[in-house]
C-alpha positions in Angstrom: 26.6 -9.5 50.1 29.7 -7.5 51.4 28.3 -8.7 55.1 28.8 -12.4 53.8 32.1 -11.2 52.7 33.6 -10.0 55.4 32.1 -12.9 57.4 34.4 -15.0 55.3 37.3 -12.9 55.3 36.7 -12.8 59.5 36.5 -16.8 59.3 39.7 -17.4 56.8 41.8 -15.0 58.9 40.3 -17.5 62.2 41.8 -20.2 60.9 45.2 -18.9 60.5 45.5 -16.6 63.7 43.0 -18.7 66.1 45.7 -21.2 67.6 48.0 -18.1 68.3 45.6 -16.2 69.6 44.8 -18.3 72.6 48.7 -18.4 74.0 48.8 -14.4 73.5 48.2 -11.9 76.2 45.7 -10.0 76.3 47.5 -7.1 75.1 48.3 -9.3 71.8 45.0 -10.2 71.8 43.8 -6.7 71.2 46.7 -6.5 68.2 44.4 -9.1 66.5 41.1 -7.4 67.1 43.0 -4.7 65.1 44.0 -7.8 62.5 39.8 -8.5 62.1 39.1 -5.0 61.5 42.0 -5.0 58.5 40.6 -7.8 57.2 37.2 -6.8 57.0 38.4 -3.7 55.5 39.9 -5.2 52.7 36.8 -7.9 52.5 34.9 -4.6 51.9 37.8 -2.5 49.5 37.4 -5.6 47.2 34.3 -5.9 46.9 33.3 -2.1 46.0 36.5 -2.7 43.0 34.5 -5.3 41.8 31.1 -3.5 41.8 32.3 -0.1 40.9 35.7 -0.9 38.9 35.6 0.9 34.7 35.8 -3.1 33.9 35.6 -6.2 35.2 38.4 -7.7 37.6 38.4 -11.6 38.8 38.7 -12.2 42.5 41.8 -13.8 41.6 43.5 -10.9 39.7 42.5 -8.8 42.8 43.6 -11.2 45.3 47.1 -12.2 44.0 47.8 -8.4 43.2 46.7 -7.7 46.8 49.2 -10.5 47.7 51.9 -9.2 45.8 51.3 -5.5 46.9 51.7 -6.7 50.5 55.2 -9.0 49.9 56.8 -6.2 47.4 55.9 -2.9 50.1 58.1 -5.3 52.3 61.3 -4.7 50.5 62.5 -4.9 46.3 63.3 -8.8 46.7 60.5 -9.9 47.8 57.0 -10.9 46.1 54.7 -13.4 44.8 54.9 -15.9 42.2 52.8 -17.2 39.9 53.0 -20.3 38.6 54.7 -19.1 35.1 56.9 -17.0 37.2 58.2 -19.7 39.4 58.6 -21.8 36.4 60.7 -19.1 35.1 63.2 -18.5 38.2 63.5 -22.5 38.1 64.7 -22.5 34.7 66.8 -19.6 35.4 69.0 -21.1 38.8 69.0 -24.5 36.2 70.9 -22.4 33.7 68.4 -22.4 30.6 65.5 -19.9 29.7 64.1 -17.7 27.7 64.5 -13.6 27.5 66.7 -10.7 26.7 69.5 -11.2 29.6 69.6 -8.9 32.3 68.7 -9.2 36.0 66.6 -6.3 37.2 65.7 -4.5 40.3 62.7 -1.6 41.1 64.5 1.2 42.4 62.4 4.7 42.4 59.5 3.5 40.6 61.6 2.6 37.4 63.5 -0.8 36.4 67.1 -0.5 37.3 69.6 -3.1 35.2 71.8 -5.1 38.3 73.7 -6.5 35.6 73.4 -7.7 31.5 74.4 -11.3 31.3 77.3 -12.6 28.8 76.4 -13.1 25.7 72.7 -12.6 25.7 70.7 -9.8 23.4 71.3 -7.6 26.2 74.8 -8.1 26.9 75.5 -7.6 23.2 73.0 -4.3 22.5 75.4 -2.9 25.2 72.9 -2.6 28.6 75.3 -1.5 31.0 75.0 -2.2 34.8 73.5 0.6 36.5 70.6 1.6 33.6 67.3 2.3 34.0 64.5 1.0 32.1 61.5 3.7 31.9 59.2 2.3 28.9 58.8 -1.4 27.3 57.1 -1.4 24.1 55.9 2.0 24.5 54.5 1.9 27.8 56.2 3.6 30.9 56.8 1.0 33.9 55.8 3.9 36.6 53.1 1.9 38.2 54.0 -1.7 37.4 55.3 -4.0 39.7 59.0 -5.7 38.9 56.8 -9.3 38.4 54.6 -6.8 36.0 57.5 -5.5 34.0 59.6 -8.6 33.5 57.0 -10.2 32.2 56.3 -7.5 30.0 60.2 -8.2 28.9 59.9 -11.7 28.8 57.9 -12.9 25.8 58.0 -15.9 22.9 61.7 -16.9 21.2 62.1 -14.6 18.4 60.0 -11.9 18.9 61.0 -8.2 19.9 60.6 -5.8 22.9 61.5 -2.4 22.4 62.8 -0.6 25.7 63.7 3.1 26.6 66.7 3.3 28.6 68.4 6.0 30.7 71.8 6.2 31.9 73.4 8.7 33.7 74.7 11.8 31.7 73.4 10.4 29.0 70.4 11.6 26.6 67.7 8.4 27.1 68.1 6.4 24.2 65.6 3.5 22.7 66.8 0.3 21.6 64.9 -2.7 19.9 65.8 -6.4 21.4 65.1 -9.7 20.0 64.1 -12.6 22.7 66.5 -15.7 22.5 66.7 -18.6 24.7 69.4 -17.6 27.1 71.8 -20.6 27.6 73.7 -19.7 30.8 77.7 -21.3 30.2 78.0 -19.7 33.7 82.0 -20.8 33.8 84.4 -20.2 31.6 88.0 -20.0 31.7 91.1 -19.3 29.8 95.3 -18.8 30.4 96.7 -15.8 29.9 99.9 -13.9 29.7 101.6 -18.4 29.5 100.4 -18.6 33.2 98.0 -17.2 35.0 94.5 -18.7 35.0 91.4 -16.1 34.1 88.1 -17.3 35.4 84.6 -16.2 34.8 81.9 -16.6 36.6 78.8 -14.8 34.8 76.5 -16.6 37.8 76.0 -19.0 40.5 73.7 -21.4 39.2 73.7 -25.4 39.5 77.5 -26.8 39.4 79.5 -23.4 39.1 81.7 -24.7 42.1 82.5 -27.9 40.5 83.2 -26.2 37.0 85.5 -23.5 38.5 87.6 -26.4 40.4 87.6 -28.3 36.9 88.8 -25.3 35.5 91.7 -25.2 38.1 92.6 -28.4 37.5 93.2 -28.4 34.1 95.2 -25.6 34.0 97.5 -26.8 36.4 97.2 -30.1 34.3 98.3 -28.1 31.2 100.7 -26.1 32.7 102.4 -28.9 34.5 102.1 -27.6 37.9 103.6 -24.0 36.7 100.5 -22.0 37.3 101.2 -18.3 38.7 98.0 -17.0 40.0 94.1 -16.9 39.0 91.9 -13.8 38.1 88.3 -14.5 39.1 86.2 -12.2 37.5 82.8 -11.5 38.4 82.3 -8.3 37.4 78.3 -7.6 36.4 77.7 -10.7 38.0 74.2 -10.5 39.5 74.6 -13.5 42.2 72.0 -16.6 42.1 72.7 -19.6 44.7 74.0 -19.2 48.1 75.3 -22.4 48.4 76.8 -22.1 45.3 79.2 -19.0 46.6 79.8 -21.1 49.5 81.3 -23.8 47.7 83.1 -21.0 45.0 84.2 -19.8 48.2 85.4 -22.8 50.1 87.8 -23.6 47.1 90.3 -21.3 47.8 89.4 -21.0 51.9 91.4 -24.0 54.2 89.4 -23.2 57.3 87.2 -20.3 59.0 83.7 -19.1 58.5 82.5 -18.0 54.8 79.5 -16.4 56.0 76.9 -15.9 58.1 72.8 -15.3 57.7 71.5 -13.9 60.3 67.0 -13.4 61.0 65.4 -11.3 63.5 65.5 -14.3 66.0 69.1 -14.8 67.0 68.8 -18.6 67.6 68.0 -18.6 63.7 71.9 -17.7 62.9 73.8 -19.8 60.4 77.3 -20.0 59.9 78.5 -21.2 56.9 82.8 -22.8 57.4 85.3 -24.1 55.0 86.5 -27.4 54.5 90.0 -28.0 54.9 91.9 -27.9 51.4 92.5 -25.0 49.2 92.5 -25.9 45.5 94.6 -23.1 44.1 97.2 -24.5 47.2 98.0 -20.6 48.0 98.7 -19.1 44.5 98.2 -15.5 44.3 94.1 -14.5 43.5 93.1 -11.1 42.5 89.1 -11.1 42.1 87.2 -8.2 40.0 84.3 -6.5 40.7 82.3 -3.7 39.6 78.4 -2.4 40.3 76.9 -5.3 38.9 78.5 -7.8 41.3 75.6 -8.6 43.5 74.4 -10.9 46.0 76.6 -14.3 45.8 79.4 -12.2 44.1 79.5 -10.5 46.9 79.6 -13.0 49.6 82.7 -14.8 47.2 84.4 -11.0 47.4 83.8 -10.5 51.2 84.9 -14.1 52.1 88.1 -14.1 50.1 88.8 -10.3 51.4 88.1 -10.9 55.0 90.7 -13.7 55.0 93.6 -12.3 52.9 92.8 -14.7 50.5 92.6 -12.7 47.4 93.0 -8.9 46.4 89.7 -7.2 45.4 90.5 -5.0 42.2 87.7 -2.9 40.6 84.6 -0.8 41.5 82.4 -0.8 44.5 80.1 -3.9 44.1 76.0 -3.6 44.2 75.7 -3.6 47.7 72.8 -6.3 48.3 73.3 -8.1 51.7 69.6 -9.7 52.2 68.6 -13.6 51.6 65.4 -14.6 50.0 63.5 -17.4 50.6 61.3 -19.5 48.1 58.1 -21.1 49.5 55.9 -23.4 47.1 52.5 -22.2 47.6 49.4 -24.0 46.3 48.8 -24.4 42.3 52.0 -24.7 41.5 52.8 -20.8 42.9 55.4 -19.4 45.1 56.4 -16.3 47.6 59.6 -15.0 47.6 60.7 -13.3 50.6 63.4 -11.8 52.7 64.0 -13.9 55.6 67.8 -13.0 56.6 70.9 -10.7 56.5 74.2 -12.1 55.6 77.6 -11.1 57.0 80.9 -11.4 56.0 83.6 -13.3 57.8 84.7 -10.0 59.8 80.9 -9.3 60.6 80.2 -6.9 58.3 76.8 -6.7 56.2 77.0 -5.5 52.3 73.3 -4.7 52.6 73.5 -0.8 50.7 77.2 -0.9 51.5 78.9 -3.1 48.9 82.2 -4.2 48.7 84.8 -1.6 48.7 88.0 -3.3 46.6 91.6 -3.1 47.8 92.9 -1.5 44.8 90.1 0.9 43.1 90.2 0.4 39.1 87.8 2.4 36.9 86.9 1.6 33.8 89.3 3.0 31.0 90.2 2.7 27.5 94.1 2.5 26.8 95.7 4.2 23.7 99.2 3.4 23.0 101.0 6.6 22.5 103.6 6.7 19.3 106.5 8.1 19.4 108.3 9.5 16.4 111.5 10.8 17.9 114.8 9.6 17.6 115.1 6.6 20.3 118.4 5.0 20.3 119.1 1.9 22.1 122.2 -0.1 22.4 121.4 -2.3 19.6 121.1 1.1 17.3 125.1 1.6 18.1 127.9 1.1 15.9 129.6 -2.0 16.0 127.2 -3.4 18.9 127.9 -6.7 20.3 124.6 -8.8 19.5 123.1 -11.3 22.2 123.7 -14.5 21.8 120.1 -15.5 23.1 118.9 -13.8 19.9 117.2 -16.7 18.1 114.5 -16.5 20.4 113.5 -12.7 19.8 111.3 -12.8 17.5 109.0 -15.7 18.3 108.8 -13.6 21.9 108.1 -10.3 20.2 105.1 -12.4 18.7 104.1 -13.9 22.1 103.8 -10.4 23.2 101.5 -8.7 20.3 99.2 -11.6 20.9 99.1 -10.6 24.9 98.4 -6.7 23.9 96.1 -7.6 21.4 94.5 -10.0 23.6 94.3 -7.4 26.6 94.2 -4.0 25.4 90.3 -3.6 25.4 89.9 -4.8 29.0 91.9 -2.2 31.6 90.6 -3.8 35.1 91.7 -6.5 33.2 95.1 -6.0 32.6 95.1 -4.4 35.7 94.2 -7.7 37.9 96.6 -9.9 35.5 99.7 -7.5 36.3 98.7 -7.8 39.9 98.6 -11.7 40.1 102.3 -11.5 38.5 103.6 -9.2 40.5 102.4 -11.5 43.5 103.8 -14.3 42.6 107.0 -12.8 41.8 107.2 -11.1 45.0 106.2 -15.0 46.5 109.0 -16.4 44.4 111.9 -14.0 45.5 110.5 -13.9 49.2 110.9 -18.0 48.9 114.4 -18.0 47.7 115.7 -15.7 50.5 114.0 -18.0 52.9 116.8 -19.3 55.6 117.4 -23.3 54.8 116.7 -24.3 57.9 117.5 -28.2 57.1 120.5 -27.5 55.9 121.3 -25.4 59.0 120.8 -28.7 61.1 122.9 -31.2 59.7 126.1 -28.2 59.7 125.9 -28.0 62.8 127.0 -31.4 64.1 130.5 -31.7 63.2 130.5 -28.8 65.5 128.4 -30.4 68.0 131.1 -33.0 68.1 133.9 -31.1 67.6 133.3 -29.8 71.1 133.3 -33.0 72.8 
């Protein structure tokens, strides 16, 4: 029986080899003898776990684990898929599925949080970026595979999953999470401070280029053309469609390369350009990041910074600089697998690097410090001559408690929005003490024919 076996194996591994094999040298050719005697080797392996296993395995459990074992010892991205699982990342890139919210990554045996999405159970039990899963339901994940584990975290609408969770200086702490179906609004938008445009970008899914230049739009259209700057935000952002952070990308880029993937064959190099036509026309940008900004938040980050476009505020980013490609297998399955590196305008890879920002911000919570003193201002004098502009005080004092209130709870926040302004101040100042060249011109001819 294991003799038929391996004949098999010998014969399936013939089919797929046997046309290379005859334009190889011979020193090649002596590779694939080695490739035969792997093959029979596993042939044999699988057959002795089926014979001598505690309990009974299909050939198909053992074959697609075998499969999976091979793609995932490549790198974390890449693996196989089943058909539910490539169902599932389908629904996910369309912006509608089912789970708990958070994108996930195998680093040192344990599940490692990239990022919690907005909104989701996740997101609201307060999963941070950076946390480590160690049991689901119970059950430690040391062993499992990441496809094992998600799908241990995945589960019906409604029902619970309860996961351990370990976060640095921090005792490990258990938290119970009900399933919902996650509807991904990956855009949203809103003005603040009267003129500057905050954007959101919580992933790159289907659209998110067309909704963020929508949400341009209409801000100018509301603001009548008075727009200051825009804070693009895609803090714990764990990334999604590449040509989705092209096109995020090419909105605010008039020319020049985006970026570039790059394979182990040099004639398979791709360089991604923008399109003439910048949507925000030149107002200031500051763009947040933190540790959850992965992948296509990355490549928006590195574009934008490589070209002076924007000012990166915030925390180093996530620091994953690899592409993965999907190929349909038969029944309905898939492989996933790391076919590319991509670089940033300037030629520099993020893979285990990230993004560093311009202007570090940390996290931090602001307390507004009271004063009980005696603080006199002009106004507290005797006999003080009031402003005539007066009427108007007190509808701005209420403009501005709405701002603090509004702002207060988000630092980095307040940090990027002060930045913008201060931009486009500095722009505004810098444009009035601009020469006037025109008007230069036409002065000069009555001299110009005085002299003759």
């Amino acid at each position: 029986m294991i003799r038929k076996t391996i004949v098999i194996y010998a014969l399936i591994a013939g089919l797929f080899t046997g046309c290379a094999i005859a334009k190889e040298e011979p020193k090649e050719a002596q590779n694939q003898v080695n490739t035969y005697e792997l093959l029979n080797l596993f042939g044999e392996i699988m057959e002795r776990t089926k014979s001598s296993y505690v309990e009974e395995v299909s050939d198909k459990q053992l074959i697609e684990s075998a499969i999976n074992g091979m793609l995932t010892s490549l790198d974390p991205h890449s693996s196989y898929l089943t058909e539910e699982d490539f169902r599932y990342m389908n629904e996910q890139t369309k912006g509608k599925f089912g789970g708990l919210g958070i994108q996930v990554t195998m680093e040192n045996g344990v599940v490692k949080v990239i990022s919690p999405i907005d909104d989701t159970p996740a997101h609201k039990a307060g999963i941070k970026a950076g946390d480590y899963i160690t049991d689901i339901d119970g059950k430690t994940v040391i062993g499992m595979t990441l496809n094992e584990a998600v799908s241990k975290l995945r589960g019906k609408i409604g029902t619970s999953v309860k996961i351990t969770i370990r976060r640095v200086n921090e005792k490990p702490f258990t938290v119970t999470l009900k399933r919902e179906e996650i509807k991904m609004d990956s855009v949203k938008s809103e003005i603040m401070n009267k003129d500057i445009l905050y954007v959101r970008i919580s992933s790159f899914n289907e659209d998110v280029d067309k909704d963020t230049e929508k949400a341009i739009n209409e801000a100018q259209k509301k603001l009548k053309n008075k727009l200051a700057g825009i804070v693009l935000d895609v803090r714990n952002n764990p990334g999604g469609l590449l040509e989705q952070a092209i096109g995020v990308s090419d909105l605010f880029l008039d020319h020049g390369e985006i970026v570039s993937t790059r394979s182990r064959n040099d004639e398979d190099t791709i360089k991604y350009t923008a399109t003439a036509g910048d949507v925000a026309q030149g107002l200031p940008m500051v763009v947040l990041i933190n540790e959850g900004s992965a992948s296509a938040s990355e490549i928006v980050a590195g574009a934008l910074q490589d070209h002076h476009r924007a000012v990166i505020v915030g925390e180093k980013s996530f620091g994953k600089g690899s592409v993965q490609t999907v190929l349909q297998l038969r029944n309905n399955a898939a492989m996933r697998i790391t076919t590319a590196r991509y670089y940033t305008p300037s030629g520099r890879s993020i893979q285990a690097k990230g993004i560093e920002p311009d202007v570090v911000v940390k996290p931090a919570k602001i307390e507004e410090i009271k004063s009980y003193g005696l603080n006199l201002s002009e106004a507290d004098l005797k006999g003080a001559l009031k402003n005539e502009q007066d009427k108007d005080k007190d509808k701005k004092d209420e403009n501005t408690k709405k701002e603090e209130l509004t702002d207060k709870n988000d630092y980095q926040l307040i940090r990027a929005l002060d930045l913008v302004k201060a931009l486009y101040l500095y722009n505004q100042n810098d444009a009035l003490n601009q020469p006037k060249t025109e008007n230069k011109s036409e002065a000069e001819k009555p001299a110009e024919e005085s002299k003759k």
